[in-house]
C-alpha positions in Angstrom: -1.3 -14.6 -14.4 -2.6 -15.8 -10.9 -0.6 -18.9 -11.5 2.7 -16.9 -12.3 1.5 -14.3 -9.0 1.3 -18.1 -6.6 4.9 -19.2 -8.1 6.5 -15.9 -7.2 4.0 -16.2 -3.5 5.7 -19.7 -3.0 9.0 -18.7 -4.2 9.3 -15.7 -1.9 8.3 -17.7 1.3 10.9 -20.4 0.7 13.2 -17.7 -0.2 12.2 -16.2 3.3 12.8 -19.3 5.4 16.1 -19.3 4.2 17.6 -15.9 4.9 15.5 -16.4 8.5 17.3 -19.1 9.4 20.8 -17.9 7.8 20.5 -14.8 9.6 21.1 -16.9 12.6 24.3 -18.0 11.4 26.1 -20.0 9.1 24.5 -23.5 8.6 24.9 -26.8 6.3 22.5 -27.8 4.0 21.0 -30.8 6.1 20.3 -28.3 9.2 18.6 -26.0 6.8 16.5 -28.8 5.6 15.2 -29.6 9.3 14.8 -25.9 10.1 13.5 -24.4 6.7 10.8 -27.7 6.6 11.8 -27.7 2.4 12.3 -30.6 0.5 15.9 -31.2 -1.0 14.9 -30.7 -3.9 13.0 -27.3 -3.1 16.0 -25.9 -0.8 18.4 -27.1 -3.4 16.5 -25.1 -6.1 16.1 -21.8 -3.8 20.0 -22.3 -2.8 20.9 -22.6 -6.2 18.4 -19.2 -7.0 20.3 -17.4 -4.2 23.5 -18.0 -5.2 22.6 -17.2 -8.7 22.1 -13.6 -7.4 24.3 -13.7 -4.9 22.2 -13.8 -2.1 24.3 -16.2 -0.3 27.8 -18.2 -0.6 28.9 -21.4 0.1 32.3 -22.1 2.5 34.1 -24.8 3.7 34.8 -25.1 7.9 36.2 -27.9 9.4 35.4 -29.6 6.0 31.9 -28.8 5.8 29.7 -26.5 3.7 28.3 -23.9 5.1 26.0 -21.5 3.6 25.8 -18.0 4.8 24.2 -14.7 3.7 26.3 -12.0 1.9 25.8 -8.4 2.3 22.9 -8.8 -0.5 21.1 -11.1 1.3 21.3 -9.7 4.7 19.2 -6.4 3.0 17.0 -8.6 1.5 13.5 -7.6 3.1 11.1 -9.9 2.2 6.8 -9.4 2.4 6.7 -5.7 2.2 5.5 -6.4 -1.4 5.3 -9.3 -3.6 6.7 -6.9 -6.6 10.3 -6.3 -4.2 10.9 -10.4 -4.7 11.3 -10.4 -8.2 13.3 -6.9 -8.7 15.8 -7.8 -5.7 16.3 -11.4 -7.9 16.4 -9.5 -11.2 19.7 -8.2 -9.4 17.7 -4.6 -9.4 19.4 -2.2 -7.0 18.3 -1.4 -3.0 18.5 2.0 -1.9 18.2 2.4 2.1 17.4 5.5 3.2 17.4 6.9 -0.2 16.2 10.3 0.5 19.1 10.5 2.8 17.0 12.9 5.2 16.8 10.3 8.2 20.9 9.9 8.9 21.1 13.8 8.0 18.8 14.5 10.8 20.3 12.3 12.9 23.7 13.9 12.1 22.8 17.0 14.1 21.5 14.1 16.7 18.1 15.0 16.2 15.8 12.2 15.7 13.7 11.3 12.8 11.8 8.1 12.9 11.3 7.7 9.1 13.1 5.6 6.9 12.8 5.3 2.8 13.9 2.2 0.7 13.8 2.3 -2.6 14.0 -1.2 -4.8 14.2 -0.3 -8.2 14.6 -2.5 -11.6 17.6 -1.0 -13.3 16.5 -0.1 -16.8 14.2 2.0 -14.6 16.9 3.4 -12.0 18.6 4.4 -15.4 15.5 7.0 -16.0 16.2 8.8 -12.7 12.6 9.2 -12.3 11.9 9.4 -8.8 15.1 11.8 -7.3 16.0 11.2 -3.3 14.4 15.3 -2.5 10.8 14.2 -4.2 11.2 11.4 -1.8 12.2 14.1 1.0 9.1 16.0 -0.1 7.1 12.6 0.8 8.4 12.0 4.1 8.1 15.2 5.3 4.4 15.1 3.9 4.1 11.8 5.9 6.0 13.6 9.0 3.0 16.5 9.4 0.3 14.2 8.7 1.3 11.5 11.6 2.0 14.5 14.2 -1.2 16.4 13.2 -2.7 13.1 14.1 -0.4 12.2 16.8 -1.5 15.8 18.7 -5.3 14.9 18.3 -4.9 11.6 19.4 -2.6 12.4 22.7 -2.5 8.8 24.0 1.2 7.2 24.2 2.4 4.1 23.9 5.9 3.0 24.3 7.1 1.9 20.9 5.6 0.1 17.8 6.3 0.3 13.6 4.5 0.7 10.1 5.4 -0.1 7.0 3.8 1.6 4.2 4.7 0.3 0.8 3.9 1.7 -2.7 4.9 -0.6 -5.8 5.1 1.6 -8.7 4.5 0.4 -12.4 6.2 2.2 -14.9 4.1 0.8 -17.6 1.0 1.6 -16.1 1.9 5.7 -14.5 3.2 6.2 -18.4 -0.5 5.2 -18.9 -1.9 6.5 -16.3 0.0 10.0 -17.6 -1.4 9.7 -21.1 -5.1 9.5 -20.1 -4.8 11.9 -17.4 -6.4 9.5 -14.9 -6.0 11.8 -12.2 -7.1 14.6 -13.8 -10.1 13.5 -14.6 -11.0 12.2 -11.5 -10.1 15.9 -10.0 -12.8 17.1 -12.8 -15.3 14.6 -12.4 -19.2 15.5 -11.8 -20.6 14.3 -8.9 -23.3 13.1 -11.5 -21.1 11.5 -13.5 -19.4 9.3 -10.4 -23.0 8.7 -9.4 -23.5 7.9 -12.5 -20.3 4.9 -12.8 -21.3 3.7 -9.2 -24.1 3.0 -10.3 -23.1 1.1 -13.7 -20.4 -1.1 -11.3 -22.9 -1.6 -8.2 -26.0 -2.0 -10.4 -25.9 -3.1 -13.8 -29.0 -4.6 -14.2 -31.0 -1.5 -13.3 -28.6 1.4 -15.3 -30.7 2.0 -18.3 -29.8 3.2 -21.8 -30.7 6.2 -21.2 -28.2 7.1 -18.1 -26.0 5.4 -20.2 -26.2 7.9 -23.0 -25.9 10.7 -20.3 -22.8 9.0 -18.9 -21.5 9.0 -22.4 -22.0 13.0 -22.4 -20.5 13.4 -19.5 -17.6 12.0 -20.3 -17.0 14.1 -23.3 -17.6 16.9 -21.1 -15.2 15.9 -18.7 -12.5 15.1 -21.4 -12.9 18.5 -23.1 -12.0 20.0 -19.5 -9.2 18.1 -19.1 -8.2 19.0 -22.6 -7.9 22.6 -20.9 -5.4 22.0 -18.2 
């Protein structure tokens, strides 16, 4: 797993040299050599890669080939998250401002500041799972958190950005969903957290006997949860 995780690490930075340096303009393969620092045989592979999923194409000027970025590649936004690599290459779709609030905003020339992407595996897309207004109901969430702050804070500065980026499992919220992970956290006793903190931070001194009481309280908990 940690050997698959440093393939896709390595993969995405030579991946990301290459659209850097194509964003610039159009180039030959020997100038992308000197300027991307890859080996022919790694630039050859991560052209070939790109191509594949049409991340670039290959022309002839003047009777040289040149290798610029298409519309797919110029989106392509790499290091936001190690998981957008491998969907993007899986030829999954990109959705900018997919809540569509930001340009609607800006219609009535208002200004908004926000902007949602969605990257999305398509056998997933398919479910509809995540619709652009529960993304709406997230920005504007977002929106009256950072000007609550924003008001408390008062200083100003001139200009700066954030990325926040979730990666979203669908194997592991349908999980997640059937054990009512967050449920039970919600209905947790305190002594029953102490109780786990405890067994993580300290294992050699939890004793049997706060095990069996961490054993009842988790039937407790369960039978609440049950409930809801």
């Amino acid at each position: 797993m940690a050997r698959k995780k440093e393939n896709t690490m390595k993969r995405e930075m030579s991946v990301s040299k290459v659209i850097r340096e194509l964003r610039k303009g159009a180039k030959r393969f020997k100038d992308l050599e000197e300027d991307t620092g890859l080996s022919p045989a790694g630039l050859n592979e991560t052209l070939k890669m790109m191509k594949q999923n049409r991340m670039i194409e290959k022309n002839i000027v003047d009777k040289k080939q040149l290798y610029r970025l298409t519309g797919k590649g110029e989106e392509y936004n790499p290091s936001i998250s190690y998981d957008v690599t491998p969907i993007q290459l899986r030829s999954g779709s990109i959705y900018r401002d997919y809540s569509q609030l930001r340009p609607e905003i800006n219609f009535y020339e208002f200004s908004w500041g926000i902007e949602s992407v969605m990257e999305i595996d398509e056998d997933v897309d398919d479910l509809k799972i995540l619709q652009p207004k529960d993304v709406i109901e997230i920005e504007e969430l977002i929106y009256k958190k950072m000007k609550n702050n924003m008001i408390k804070n008062k200083k100003i500065i001139n200009n700066g950005k954030m990325v926040l980026s979730f990666s979203m499992d669908y194997n592991e919220i349908r999980k997640s969903i059937d054990q009512k992970s967050l449920e039970y956290m919600e209905n947790m006793s305190k002594e029953e957290a102490n109780l786990i903190m405890k067994k993580v931070e300290d294992p050699d001194e939890f004793t049997d006997k706060e095990g069996k009481r961490w054993i009842a309280l988790q039937k407790k908990t369960l039978e609440k949860i049950k409930k809801l």
